[in-house]
ROPA-938731 format. One line per 2 residues: number of its first residue (from 1); for each residue x negated, y, z of N, C-alpha, C. Coordinates in steps of 0.001 Angstrom, whole numbers, plus 500000, padded with zeros to 6 digits. Example, Ala and Ser with C-alpha at 12.3 -4.5 7.8 and 13.67 -1.06 7.14 Angstrom:
! ROPA-938731
1) 486810 494310 507800 487700 495500 507800 486800 496700 507800 | 487150 497750 507080 486330 498940 507140 487100 500030 507870
END
This chain:
! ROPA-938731
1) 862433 355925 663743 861512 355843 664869 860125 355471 664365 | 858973 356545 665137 857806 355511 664476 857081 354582 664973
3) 856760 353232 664170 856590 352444 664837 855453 352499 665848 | 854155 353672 665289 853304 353240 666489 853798 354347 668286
5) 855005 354532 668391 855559 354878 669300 856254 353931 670135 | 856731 352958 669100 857887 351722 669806 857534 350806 670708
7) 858381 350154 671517 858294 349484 672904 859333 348635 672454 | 859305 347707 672998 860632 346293 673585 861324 346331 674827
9) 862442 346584 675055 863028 346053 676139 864167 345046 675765 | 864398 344228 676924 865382 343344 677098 866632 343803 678139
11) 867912 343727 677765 868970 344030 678617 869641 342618 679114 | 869996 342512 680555 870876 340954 680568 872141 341266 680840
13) 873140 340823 680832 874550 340764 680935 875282 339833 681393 | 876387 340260 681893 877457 338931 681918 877981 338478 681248
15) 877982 337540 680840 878779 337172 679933 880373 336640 679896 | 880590 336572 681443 881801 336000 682146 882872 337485 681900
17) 882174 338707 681760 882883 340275 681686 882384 340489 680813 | 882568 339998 679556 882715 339991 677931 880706 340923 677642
19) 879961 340535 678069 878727 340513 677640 878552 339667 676948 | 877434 340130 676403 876188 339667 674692 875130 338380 675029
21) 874613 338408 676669 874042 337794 677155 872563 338520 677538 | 871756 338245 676638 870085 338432 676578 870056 339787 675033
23) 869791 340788 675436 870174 341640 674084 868736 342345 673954 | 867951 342469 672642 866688 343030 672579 867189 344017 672211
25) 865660 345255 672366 866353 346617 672201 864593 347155 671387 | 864913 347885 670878 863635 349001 670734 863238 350093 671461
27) 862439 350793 671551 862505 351726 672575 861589 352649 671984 | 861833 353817 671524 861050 354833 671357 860731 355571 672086
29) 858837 355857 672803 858725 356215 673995 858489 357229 673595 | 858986 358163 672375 858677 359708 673042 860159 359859 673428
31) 861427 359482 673109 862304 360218 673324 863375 359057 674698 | 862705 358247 674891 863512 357459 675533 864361 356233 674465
33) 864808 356631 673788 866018 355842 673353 865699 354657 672627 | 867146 353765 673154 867007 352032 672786 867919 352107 671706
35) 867412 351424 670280 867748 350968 669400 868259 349384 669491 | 869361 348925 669589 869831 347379 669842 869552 346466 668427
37) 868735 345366 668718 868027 344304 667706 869087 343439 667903 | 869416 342557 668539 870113 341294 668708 870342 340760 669605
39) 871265 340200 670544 871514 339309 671258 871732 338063 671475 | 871534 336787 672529 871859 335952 672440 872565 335575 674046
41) 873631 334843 673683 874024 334308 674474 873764 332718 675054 | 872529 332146 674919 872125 330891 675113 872332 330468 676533
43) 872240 331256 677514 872689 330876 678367 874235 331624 679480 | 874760 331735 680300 875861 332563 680712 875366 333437 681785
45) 875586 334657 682175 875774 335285 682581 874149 335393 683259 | 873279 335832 682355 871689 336009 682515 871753 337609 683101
47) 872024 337796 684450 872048 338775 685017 870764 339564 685248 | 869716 339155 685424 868378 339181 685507 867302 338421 684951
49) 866416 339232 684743 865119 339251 683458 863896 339529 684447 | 862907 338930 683933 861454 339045 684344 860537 338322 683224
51) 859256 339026 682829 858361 338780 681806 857135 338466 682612 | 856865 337195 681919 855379 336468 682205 854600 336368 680963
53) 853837 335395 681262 852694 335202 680118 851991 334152 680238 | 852266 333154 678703 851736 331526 678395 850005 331470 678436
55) 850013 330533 678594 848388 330313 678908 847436 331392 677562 | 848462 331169 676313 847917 331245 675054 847914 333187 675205
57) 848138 333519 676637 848194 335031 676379 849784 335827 675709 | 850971 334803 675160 851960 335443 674824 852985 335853 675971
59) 853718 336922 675585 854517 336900 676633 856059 336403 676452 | 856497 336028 677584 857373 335263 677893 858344 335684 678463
61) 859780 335864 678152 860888 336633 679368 861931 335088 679410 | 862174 335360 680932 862764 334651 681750 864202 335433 682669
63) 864850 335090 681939 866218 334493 682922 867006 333626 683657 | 867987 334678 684451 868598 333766 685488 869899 333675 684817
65) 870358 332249 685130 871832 332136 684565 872898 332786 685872 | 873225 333500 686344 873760 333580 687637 875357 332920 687549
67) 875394 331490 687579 876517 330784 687567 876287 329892 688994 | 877836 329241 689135 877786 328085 690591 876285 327250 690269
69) 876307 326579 689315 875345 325589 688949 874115 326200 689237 | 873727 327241 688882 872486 327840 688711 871416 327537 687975
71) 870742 328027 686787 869767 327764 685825 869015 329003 685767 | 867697 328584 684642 866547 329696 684276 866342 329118 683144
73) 866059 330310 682038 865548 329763 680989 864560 331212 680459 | 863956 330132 678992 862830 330950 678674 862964 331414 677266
75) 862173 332977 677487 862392 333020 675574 861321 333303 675355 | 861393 333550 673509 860220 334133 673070 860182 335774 672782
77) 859303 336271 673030 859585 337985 672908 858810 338285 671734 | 858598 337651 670604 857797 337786 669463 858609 338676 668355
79) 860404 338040 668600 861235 337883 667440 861518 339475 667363 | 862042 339426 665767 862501 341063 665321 863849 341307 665971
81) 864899 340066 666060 866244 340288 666594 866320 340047 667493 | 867484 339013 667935 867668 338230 668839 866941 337012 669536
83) 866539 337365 671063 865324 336648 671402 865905 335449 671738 | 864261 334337 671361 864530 333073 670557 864071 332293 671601
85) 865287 331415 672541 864775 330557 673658 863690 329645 672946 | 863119 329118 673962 862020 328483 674453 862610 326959 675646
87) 862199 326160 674932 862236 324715 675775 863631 324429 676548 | 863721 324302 677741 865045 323630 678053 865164 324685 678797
89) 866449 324463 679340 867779 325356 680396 867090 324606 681616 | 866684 325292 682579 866687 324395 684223 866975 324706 685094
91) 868151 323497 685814 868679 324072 687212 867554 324621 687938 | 868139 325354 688543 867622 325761 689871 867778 325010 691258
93) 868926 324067 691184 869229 323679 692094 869616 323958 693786 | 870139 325301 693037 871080 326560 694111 872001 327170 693464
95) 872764 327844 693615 874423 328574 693676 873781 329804 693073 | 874356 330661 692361 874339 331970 691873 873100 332804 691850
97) 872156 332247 690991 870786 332758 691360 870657 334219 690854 | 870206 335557 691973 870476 336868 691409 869314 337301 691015
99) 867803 336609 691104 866759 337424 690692 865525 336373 690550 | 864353 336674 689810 863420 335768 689443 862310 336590 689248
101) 861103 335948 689824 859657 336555 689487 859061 335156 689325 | 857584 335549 688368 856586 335153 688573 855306 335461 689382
103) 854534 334324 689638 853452 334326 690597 853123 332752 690745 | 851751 333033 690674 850722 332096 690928 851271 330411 689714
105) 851359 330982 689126 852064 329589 687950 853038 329022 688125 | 854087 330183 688954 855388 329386 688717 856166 330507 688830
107) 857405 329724 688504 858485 331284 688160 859721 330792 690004 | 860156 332199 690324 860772 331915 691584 861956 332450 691628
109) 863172 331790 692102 864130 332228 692135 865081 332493 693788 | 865940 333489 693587 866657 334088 694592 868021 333575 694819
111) 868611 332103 695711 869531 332148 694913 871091 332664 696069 | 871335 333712 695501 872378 333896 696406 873639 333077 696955
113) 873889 332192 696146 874921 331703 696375 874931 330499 697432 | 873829 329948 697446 873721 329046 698329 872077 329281 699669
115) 871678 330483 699192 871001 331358 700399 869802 330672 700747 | 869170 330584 699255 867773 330137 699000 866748 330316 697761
117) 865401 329870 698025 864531 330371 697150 864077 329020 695832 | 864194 329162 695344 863729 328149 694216 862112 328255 693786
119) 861077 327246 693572 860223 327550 692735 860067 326584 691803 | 859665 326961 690635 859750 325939 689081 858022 326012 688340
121) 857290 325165 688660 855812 325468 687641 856235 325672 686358 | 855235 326335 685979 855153 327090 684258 854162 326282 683675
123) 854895 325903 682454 853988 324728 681972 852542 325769 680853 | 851972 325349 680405 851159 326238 679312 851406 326969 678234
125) 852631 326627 677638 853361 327649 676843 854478 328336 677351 | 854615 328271 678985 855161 329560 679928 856600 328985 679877
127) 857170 327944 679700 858458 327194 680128 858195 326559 681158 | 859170 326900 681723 859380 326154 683144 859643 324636 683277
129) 858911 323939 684021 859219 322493 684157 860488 322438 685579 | 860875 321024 685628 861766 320838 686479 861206 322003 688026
131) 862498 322161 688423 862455 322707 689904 861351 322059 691071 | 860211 321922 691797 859512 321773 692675 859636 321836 694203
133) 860759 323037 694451 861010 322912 695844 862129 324083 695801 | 863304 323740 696543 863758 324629 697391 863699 324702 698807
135) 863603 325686 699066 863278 326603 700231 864717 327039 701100 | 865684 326834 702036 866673 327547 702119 866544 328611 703332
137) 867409 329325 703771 867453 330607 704027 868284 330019 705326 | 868561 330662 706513 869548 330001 707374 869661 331117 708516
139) 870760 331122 709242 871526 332485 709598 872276 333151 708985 | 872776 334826 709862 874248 334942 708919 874323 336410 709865
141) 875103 337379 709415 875802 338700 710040 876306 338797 710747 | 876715 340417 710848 877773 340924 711687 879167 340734 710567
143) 878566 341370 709386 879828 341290 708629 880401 339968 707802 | 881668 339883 708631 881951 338178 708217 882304 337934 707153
145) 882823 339156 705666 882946 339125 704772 882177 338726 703509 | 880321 339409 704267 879732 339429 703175 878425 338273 703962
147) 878916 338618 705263 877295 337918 705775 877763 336581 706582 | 878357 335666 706235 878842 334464 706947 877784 333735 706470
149) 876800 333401 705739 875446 332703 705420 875040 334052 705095 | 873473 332775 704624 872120 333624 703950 872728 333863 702896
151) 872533 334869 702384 872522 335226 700618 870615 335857 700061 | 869844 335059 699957 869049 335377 699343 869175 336462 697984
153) 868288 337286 697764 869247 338201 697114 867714 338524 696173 | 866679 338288 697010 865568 338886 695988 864090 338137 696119
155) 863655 338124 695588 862444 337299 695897 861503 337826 694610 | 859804 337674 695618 859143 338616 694852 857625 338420 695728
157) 856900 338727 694797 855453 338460 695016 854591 339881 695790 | 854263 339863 696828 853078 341012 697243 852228 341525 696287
159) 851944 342746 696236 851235 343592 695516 849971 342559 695274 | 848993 341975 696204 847923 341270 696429 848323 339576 695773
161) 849096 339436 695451 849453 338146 695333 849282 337181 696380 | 849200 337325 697969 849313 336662 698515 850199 336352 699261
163) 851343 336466 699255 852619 335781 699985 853760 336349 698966 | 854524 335575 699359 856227 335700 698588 856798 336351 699731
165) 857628 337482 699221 858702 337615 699859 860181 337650 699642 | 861154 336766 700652 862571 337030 699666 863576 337766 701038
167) 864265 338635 699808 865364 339395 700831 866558 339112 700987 | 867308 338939 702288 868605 337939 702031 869503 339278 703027
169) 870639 339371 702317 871339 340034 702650 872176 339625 703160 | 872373 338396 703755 873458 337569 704645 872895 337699 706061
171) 871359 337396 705827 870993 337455 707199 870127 338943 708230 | 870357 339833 707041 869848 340947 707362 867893 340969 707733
173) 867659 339872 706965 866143 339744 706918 865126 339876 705933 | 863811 339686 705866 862454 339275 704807 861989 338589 705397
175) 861960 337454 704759 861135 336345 705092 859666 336567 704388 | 859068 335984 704698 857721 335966 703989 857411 334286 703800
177) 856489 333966 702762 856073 332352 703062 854850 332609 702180 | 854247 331744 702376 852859 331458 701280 853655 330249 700611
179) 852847 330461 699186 853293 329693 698249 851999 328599 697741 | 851930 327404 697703 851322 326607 697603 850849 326099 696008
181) 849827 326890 694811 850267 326836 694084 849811 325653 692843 | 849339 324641 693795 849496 323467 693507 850706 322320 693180
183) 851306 322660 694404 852605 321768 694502 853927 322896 694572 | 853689 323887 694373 854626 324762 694414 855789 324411 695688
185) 855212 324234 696697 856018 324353 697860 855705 325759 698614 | 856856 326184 699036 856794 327069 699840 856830 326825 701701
187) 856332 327790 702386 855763 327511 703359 856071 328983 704491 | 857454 328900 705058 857648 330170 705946 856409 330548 706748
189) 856381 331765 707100 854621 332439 707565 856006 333515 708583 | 856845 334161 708385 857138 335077 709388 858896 335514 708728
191) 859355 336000 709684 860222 336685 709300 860581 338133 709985 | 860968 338995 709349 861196 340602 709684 862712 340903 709963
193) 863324 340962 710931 864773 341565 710962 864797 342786 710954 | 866132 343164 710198 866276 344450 710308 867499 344899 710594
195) 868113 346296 710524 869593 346425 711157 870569 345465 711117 | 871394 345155 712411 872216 344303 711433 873439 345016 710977
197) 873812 344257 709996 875135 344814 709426 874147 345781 708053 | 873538 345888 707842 872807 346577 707141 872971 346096 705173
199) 872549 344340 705449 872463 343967 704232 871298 344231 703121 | 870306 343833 703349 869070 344004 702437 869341 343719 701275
201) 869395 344126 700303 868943 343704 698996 867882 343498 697967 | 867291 344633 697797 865640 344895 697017 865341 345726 697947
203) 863378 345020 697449 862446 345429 697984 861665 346304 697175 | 860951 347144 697285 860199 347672 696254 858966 347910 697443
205) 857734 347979 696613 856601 348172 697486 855749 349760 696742 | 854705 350292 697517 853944 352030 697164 853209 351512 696480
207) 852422 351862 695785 851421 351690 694980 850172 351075 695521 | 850419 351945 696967 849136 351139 698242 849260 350159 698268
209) 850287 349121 697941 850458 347992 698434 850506 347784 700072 | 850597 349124 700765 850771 348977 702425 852293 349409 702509
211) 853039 349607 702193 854559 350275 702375 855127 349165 701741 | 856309 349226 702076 857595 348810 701299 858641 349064 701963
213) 859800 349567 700692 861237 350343 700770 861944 349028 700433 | 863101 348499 701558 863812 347914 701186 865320 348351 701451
215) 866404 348476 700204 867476 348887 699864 868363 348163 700573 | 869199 348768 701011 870411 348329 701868 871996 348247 701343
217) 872324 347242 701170 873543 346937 700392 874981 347437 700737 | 874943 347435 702109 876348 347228 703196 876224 348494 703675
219) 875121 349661 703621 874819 350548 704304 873983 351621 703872 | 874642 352452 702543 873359 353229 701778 872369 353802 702184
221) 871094 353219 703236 870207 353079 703491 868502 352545 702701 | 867579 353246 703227 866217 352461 702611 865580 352583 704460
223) 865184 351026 704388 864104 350609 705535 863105 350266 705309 | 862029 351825 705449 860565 351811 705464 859888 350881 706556
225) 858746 350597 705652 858096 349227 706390 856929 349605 706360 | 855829 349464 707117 854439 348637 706517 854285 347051 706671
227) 853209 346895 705631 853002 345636 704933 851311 345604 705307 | 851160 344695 705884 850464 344131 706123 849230 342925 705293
229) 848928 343133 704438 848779 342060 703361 847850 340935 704026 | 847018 341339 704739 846097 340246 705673 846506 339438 706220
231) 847809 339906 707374 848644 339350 708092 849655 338841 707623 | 850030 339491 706624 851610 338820 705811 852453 339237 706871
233) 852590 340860 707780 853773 341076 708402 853969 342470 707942 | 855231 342006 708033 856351 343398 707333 857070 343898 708955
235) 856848 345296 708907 856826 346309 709922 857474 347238 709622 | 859182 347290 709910 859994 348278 709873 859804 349725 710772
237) 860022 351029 709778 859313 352159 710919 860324 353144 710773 | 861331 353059 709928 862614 353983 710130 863152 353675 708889
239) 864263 354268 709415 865285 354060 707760 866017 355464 707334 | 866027 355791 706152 866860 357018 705591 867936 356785 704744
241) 868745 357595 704939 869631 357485 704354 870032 358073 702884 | 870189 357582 701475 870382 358072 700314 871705 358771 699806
243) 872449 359024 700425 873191 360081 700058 873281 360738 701431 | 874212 362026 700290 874464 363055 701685 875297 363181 701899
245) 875589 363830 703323 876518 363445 704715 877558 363362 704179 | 878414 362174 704137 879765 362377 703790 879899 361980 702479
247) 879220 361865 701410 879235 361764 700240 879607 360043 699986 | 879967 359073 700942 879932 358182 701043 881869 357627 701445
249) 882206 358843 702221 883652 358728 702878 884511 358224 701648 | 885087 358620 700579 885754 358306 699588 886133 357086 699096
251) 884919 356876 698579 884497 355679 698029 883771 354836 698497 | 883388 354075 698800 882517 353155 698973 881297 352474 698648
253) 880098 352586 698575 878983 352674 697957 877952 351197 698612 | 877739 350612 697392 876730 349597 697454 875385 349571 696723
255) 874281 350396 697321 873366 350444 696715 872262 349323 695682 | 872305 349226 694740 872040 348153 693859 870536 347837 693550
257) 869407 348960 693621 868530 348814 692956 866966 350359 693438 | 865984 349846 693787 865142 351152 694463 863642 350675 693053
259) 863446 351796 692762 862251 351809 692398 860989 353328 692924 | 859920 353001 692820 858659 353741 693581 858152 354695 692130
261) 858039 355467 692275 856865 356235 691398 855439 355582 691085 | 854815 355610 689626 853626 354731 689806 852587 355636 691061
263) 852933 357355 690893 852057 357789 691726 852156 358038 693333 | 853410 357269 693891 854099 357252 695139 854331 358367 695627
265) 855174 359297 694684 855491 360531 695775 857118 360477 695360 | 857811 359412 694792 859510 359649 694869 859636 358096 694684
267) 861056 358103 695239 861768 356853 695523 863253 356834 694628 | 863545 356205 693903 864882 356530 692941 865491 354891 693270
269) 866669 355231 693817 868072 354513 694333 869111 354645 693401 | 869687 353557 692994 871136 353089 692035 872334 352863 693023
271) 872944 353885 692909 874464 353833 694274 875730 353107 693379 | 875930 352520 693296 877163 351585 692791 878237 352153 693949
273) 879707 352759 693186 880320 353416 693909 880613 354851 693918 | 879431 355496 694679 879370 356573 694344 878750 356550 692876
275) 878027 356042 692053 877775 355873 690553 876669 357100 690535 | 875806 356966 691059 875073 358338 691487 872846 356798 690966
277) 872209 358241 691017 871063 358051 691550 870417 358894 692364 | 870068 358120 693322 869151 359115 693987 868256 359726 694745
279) 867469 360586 694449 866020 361027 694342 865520 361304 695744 | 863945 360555 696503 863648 360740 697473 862419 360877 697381
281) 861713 362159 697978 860506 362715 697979 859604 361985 699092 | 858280 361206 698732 857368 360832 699806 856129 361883 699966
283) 855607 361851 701411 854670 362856 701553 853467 361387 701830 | 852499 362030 701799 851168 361509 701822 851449 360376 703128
285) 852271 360035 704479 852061 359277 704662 852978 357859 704351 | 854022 358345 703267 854024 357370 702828 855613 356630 703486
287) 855661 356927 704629 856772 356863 706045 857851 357450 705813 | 858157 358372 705025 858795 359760 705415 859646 360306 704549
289) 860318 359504 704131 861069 359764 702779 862169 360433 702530 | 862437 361631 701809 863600 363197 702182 864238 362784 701184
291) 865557 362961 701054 866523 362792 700273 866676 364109 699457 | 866049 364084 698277 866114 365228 697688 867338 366106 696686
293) 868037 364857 695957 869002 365269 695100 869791 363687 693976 | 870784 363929 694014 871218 362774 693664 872420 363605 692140
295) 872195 362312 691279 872659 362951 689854 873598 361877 689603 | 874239 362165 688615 875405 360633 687709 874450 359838 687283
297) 874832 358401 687200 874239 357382 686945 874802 357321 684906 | 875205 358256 684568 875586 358313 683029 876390 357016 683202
299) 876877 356601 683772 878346 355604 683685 879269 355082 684807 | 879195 354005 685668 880065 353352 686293 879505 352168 686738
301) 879040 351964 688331 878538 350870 688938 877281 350332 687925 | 876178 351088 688754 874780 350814 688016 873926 349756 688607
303) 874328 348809 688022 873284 347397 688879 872210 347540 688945 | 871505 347996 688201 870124 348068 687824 869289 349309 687565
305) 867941 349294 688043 867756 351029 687786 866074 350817 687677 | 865565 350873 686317 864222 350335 685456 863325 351691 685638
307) 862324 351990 686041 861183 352805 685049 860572 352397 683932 | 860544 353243 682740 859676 352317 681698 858194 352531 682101
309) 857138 351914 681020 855826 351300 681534 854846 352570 681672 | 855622 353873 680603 855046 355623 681012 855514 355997 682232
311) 856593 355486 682659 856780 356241 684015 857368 357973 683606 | 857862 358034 682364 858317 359294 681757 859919 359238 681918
313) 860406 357727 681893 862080 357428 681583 862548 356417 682201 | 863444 356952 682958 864314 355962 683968 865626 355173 683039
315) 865697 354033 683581 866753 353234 682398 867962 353173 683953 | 869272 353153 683667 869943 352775 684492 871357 351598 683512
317) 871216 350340 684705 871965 349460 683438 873195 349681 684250 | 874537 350036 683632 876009 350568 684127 877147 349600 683501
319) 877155 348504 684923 877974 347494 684632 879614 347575 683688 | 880119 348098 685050 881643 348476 684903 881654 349651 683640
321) 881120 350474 682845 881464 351103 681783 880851 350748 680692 | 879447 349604 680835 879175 348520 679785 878352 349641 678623
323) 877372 350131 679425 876258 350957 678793 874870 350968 679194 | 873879 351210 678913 872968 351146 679308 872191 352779 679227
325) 872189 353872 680801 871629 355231 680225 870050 355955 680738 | 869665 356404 679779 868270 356744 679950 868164 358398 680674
327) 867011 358558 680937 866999 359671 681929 865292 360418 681854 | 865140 361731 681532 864028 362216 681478 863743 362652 683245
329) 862494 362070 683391 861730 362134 684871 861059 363465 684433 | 861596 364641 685792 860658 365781 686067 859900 365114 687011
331) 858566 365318 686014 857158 365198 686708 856859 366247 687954 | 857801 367530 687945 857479 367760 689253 858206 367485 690549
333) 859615 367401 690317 860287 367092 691215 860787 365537 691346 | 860481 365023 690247 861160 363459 690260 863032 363807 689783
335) 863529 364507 690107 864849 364557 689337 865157 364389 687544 | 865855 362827 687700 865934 362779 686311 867013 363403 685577
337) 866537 363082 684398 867890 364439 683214 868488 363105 682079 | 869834 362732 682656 869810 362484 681535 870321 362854 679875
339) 869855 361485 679033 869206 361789 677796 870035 361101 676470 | 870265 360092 676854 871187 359460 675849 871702 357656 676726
341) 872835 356921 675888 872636 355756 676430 873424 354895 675518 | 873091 353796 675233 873723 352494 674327 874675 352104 674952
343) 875867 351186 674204 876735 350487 674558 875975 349098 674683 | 876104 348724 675853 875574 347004 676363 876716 346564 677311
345) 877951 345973 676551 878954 345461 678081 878560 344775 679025 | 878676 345103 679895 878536 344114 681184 876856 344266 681429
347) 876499 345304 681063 874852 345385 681076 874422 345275 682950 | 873593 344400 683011 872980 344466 684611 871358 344486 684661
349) 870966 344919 683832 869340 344358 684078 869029 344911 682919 | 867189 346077 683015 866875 346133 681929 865108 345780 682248
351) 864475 345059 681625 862963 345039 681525 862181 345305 680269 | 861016 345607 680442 860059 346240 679106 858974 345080 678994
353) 858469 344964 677641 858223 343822 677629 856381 345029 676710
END
């Protein structure tokens, strides 16, 4: 590979279903493909990854431990192998945390298990100090299986950086709050319901920063919104459905993961189940999203579903067959091809660093 082509990504795993943990990869961006550097298992079952950056300008990747206890920890993304934690392990002080961003100097967590938001300040070399506030989530479903509480499921910063939003799939909502980023308290501002029985999971927002697609867990659905950034209100305006008619009867399908085009004209969905991705065409207003064509996810229950930073190659991380597969994006239609894919067991999460 040559090096002035190469990229970094990070894969996370379970480690509870015989995963590596935190596994670095190489990435050669003409052809897609990840070369595997090293893994570490420093913490358990680091299901999810997100990259920040220390005062000093380095960057920083952050995981979630997704255990009862719940933790985050930090690495360094400098190393040739296996990436090299950074400072201490810190609770979260919530149940099964499934996702983490940064914003405004602190890192934030989703925590499903106990159906709340965590925030932790980032000290100057981008480790997290003790926990600052939790936030909890409260309400519950139609479905008594999955929605008997909140399950916070995602949490995530506005295009504008001015409000947090987290998605809880227990209560079939988005909350919104401003984040205080002094004392790192959070501060509810509104909340958005949406179908019930539906199950939100991820949010993804257009490039406008006026839209956002949020993925439906319980119901292979996306519920188009506008976003409001002034107001901080999220405005549901229809929902479509990602597979086609019937393609759902068999099996059972839990959609895992939506990402946007950088140039907002396709929407790409991870169907866990059906083991599919798939492709949805936006027209100029943005509203209107056609279900164009749906392909194999190159494995088996795809948690995760990455664009790299060209926007040329879709990563899909494929839990249950414990691979990680890449995919060439037609620039005209958005239908990806795929291309090759690594063995990563228990792979759930991939980010580019």
């Amino acid at each position: 590979m040559d090096d002035s082509s190469a990229g970094r990504a990070y894969i996370g795993s379970f480690t509870s279903a015989g995963g590596h943990g935190v596994t670095a990869a190489a990435v050669d961006r003409g052809t897609g493909r990840l070369t595997l550097l090293g893994s570490t298992d420093a913490v358990p079952d680091p299901s999810f990854l997100a990259v920040g950056d220390s005062a000093a300008g380095d960057r920083v990747l952050y995981a979630v431990s997704e255990t009862g206890d719940g933790a985050v920890a930090a690495f360094a993304t400098d190393e040739e192998g296996a990436p090299r934690p950074l400072g201490e392990v810190r609770p979260v002080n919530g149940s099964g945390p499934t996702h983490l961003a940064v914003t405004d100097g602190h890192l934030l967590t989703a925590n499903y298990g106990s159906g709340s938001v965590t925030t932790l300040p980032l000290r100057g070399d981008g480790t997290p100090g003790p926990a600052a506030c939790v936030f909890p989530h409260g309400g519950s479903g139609p479905d008594t299986g999955r929605q008997e509480a909140p399950h916070a499921h995602q949490v995530l910063p506005d295009p504008f950086g001015a409000w947090v939003l987290s998605v809880d799939l227990g209560t079939d909502s988005v909350r919104v709050c401003a984040l205080d980023a002094r004392t790192g308290e959070l501060r509810l501002h509104g909340e958005t319901a949406l179908r019930p029985g539906t199950g939100p999971r991820h949010l993804a927002f257009h490039p406008s920063g006026r839209h956002a697609y949020v993925l439906n867990e319980l119901e292979p659905t996306v519920t188009v919104c506008r976003w409001d950034p002034e107001t901080g209100v999220l405005d549901p305006v229809g929902e479509t459905a990602v597979l086609p008619d019937g393609a759902g009867e068999e099996v059972r399908t839990y959609p895992s993961e939506i990402v946007v085009s950088p140039d907002g004209r396709f929407l790409w969905t991870a169907n866990r189940g059906h083991d599919s991705i798939s492709v949805l065409t936006l027209d100029e207003t943005a509203e209107k999203p056609v279900l164009a064509a749906t392909v194999g996810c190159g494995g088996r229950w795809p948690r995760d579903l990455t664009l790299d930073p060209t926007g040329q190659w879709l990563y899909a991380a494929n839990e249950r067959s414990g691979n990680v597969s890449w995919f060439a994006v037609d620039a005209e239609t958005g239908v990806p091809v795929h291309t090759g894919s690594a063995e990563v067991p228990a792979a759930s999460c991939v980010v580019f660093v």
